[in-house]
C-alpha angles and dihedrals in degrees: 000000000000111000119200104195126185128172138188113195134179106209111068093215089046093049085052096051093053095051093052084047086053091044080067091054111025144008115255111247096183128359094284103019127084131181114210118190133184092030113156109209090260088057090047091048093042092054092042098056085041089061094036084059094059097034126096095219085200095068109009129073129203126183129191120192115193097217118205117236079235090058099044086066087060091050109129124199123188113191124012123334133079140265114264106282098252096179087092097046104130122186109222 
């Protein structure tokens, strides 16, 4: 499965620590968006309670967007960067 994650968090320490938790897991993209490719849903699961875990749900916001291996083809990118990587995309 192919994770977009992006976050929005108030406490600069506890924004940290979740970016470090999502390095284990994705590659940043920007300074608050991963894409994480090649999750299974025990990995997903396991990422997202770690998060859950740092965050202050009262003030911070994570999303997570499954994104479809039909969808990653229509990714567009203006500017520098790449294209997600799709050569680990797994079914499951």
């Amino acid at each position: 499965m192919f994770y977009l994650v992006c976050f929005d968090i108030v406490d600069d320490r506890i924004r940290e620590r979740v970016a470090k938790c999502l390095k284990a897991y994705g590659v940043r993209v920007q300074k608050s968006v991963f894409e994480c490719s090649n999750l299974s849903e025990e990995r997903f699961l396991k990422m997202k309670n770690r998060i859950e875990d740092l965050i202050d749900n009262h003030v911070d916001t994570v999303r997570y967007y499954l994104i479809c291996k039909g969808c990653l083809k229509n990714v567009e990118i203006s500017g520098i960067g790449e294209p997600p990587d799709q050569g680990k995309f797994h079914i499951v």
